[in-house]
C-alpha positions as CSV (number, residue, x, y, z in Angstrom):
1,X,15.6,65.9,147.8
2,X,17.5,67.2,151.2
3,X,21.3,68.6,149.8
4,X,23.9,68.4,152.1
5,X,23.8,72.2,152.9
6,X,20.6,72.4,154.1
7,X,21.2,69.1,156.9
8,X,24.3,71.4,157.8
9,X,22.4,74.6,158.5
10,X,19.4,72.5,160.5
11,X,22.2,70.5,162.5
12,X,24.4,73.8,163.0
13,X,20.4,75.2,164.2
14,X,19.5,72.4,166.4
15,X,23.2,72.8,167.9
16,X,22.6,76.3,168.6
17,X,19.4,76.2,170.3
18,X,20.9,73.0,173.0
19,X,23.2,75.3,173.7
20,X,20.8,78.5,174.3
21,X,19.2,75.8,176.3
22,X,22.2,74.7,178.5
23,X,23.3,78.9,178.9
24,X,19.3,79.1,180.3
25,X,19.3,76.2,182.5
26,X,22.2,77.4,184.2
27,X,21.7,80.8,184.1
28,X,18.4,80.0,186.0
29,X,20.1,77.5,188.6
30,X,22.8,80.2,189.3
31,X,19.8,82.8,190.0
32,X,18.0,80.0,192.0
33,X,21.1,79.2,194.4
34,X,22.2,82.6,194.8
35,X,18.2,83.4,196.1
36,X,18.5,80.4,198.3
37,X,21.8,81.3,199.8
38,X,20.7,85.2,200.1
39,X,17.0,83.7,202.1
40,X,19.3,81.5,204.0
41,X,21.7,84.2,205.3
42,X,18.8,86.5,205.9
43,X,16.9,83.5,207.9
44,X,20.4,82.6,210.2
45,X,20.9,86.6,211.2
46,X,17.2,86.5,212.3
47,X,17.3,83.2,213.7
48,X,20.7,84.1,215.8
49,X,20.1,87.5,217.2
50,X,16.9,86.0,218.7
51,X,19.0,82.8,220.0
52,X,21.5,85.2,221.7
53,X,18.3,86.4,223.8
54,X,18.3,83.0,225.2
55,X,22.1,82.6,225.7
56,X,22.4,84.9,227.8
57,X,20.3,83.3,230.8
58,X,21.9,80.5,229.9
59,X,25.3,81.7,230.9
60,X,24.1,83.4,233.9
61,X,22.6,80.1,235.2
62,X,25.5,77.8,233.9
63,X,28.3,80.5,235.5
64,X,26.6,79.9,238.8
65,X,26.0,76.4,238.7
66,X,30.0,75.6,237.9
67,X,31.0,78.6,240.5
68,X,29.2,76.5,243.5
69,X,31.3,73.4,242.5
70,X,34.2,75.5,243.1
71,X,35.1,76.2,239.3
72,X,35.7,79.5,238.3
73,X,37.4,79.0,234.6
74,X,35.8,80.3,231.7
75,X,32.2,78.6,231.0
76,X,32.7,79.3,227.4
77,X,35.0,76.7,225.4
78,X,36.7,77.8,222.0
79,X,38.2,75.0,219.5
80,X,39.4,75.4,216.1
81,X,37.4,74.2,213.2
82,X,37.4,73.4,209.5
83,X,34.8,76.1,207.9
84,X,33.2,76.3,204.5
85,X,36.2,75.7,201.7
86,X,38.4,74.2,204.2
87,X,38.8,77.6,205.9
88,X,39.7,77.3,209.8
89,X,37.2,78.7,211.8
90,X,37.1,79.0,215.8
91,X,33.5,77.4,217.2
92,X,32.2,78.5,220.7
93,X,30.3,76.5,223.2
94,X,29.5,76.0,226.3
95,X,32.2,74.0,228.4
96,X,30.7,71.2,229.3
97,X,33.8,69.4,230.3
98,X,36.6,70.1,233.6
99,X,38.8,73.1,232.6
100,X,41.7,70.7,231.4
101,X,40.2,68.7,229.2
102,X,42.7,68.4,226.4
103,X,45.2,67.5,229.1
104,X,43.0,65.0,230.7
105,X,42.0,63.7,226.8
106,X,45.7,63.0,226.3
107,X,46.1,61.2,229.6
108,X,42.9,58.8,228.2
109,X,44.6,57.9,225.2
110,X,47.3,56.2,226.4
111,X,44.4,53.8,227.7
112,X,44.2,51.6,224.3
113,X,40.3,50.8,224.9
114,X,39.7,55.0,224.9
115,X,42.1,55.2,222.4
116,X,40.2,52.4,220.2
117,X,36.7,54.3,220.9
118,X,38.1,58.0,219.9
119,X,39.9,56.5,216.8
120,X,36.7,55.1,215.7
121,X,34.1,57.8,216.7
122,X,36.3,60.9,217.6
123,X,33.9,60.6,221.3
124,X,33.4,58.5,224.1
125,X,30.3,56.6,225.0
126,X,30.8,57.7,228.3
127,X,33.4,60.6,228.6
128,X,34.8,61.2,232.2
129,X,36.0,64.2,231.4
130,X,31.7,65.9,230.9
131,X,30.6,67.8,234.0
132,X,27.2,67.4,235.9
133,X,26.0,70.4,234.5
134,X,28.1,69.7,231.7
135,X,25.8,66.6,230.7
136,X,22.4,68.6,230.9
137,X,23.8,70.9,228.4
138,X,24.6,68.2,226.1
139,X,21.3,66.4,226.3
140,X,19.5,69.6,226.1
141,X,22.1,70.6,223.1
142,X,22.2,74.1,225.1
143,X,26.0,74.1,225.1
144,X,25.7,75.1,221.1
145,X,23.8,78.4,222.1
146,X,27.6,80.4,221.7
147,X,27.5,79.1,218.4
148,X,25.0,81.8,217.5
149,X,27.6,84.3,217.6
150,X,29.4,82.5,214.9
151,X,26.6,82.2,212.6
152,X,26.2,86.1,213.5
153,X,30.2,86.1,212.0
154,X,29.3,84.4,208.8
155,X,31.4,81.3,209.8
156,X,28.6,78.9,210.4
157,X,25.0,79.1,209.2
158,X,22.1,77.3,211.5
159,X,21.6,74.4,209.1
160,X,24.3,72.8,207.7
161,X,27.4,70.0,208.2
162,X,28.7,69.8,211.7
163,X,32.2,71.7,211.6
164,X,34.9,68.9,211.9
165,X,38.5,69.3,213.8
166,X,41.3,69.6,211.9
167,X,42.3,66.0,210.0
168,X,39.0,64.5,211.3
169,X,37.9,63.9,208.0
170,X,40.6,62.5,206.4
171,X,41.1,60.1,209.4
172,X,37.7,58.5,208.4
173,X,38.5,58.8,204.5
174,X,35.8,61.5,203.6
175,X,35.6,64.0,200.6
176,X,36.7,67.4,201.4
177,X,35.3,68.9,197.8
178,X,31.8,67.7,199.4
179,X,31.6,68.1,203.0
180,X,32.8,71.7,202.9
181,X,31.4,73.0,199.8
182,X,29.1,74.7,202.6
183,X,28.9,76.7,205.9
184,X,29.0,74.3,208.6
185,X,25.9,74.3,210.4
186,X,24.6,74.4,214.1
187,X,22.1,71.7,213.2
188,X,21.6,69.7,209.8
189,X,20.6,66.4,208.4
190,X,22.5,64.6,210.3
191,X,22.1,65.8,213.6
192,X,18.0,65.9,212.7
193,X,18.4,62.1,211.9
194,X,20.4,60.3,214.7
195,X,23.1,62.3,216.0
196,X,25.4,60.0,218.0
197,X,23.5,56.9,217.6
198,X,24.3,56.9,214.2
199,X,27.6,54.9,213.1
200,X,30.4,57.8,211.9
201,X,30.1,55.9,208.2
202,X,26.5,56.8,208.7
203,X,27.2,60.3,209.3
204,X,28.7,61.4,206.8
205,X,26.3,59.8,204.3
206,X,23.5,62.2,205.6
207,X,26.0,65.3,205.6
208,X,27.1,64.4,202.0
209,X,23.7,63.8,201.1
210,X,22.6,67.8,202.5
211,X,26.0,69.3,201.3
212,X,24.8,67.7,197.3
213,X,20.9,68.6,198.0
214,X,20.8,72.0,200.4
215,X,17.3,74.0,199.7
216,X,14.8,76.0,201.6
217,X,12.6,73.0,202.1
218,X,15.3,70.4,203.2
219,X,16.4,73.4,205.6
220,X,12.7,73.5,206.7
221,X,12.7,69.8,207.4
222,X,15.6,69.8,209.6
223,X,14.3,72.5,211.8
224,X,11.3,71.1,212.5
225,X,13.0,67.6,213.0
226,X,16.4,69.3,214.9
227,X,13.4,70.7,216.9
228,X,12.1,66.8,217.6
229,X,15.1,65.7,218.2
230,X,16.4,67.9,221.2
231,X,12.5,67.5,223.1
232,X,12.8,63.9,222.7
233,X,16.7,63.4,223.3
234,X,16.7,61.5,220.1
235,X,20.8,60.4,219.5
236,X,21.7,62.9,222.4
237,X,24.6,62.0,224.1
């Protein structure tokens, strides 16, 4: 006959070794993401020092292509972001737009058919504001070369969610605690699957769904299909 004693001491023992078992299992996954996340840093210093090789021909040739239409501002466009734990966070690009843009942006809104389209889908199908040489950066995606020099900051990693402006998200109802658990990337599973032919709902389903899932392999797969994507002009616009 079992006393009561002994069921304590085995239930007290079977209590004990779950939770040995819960301490392991997260003892491991905390080793595990702090790996990933070391591999991953290591992998977007690499992978941006040899991308600044390329943006640097890139500027010469874009410089001289805006200075024979009789523009001489900047060629390099700065705009404030929403980083990793809601941090703000300055992106660089490429200007692909006229000098003024913001001013001329404003002047478009008062239009309520642009305004409906940039309420919607924060872009226009067909923006009059996007250059000549503008436009073959953006369907090459070579105005996001500058953007190497913030993964080089720490601010943005080469995979990950597209950095968002400021209120952006909360104008289409999305989860903060999600969507910026991460470093924003320069390419991710979103922009590997669609880009702008995806609806904005759409989007932020396959952000959410890298933000709850990041690993080496995922990362893996949306180079290789980032890499599809920009040869093919898949979702470019």
């Amino acid at each position: 006959m079992i006393s009561a004693e002994s069921t304590t001491i085995e239930d007290d023992t079977i209590i004990q070794t779950t939770d040995e078992v819960k301490k392991s299992k997260v003892f491991f996954y905390k080793i595990e993401r702090a790996s990933y996340f070391f591999i991953k840093r290591i992998f977007d210093i690499i992978c941006s020092l040899l991308g600044i090789l390329l943006l640097i021909p890139v500027a010469v040739v874009t410089k001289f292509c805006y200075l024979i239409t009789g523009d001489k501002k900047s060629i390099f466009y700065k705009q404030k972001r929403i980083g990793k734990n809601g941090k703000p966070i300055y992106i660089y690009k490429f200007r692909s737009m006229v000098y003024n843009a913001d001013e001329v942006l404003k002047e478009l809104l008062k239009n309520p058919e642009y305004k409906k389209e940039w309420d919607l889908n924060q872009k226009f199908e067909n923006d009059p504001r996007i250059t000549k040489i503008g436009n073959i950066l953006r369907k090459t995606s070579l105005d996001e070369l500058p953007q190497f020099i913030n993964v080089i900051k720490g601010d943005m990693s080469m995979i990950g969610p597209r950095p968002l402006v400021e209120g952006e998200l909360d104008a289409h109802e999305g989860n903060h605690a999600i969507y910026e658990s991460v470093r924003p990337g320069i390419s991710g599973w979103w922009a590997a699957n669609g880009r702008s032919a995806t609806t904005y709902e759409k989007r932020l389903e396959l952000e959410y769904f890298y933000c709850k899932n990041c690993n080496l392999i995922l990362d893996i797969k949306c180079v290789f299909l980032t890499i599809v994507a920009v040869l093919f002009k898949k979702g470019a616009k």
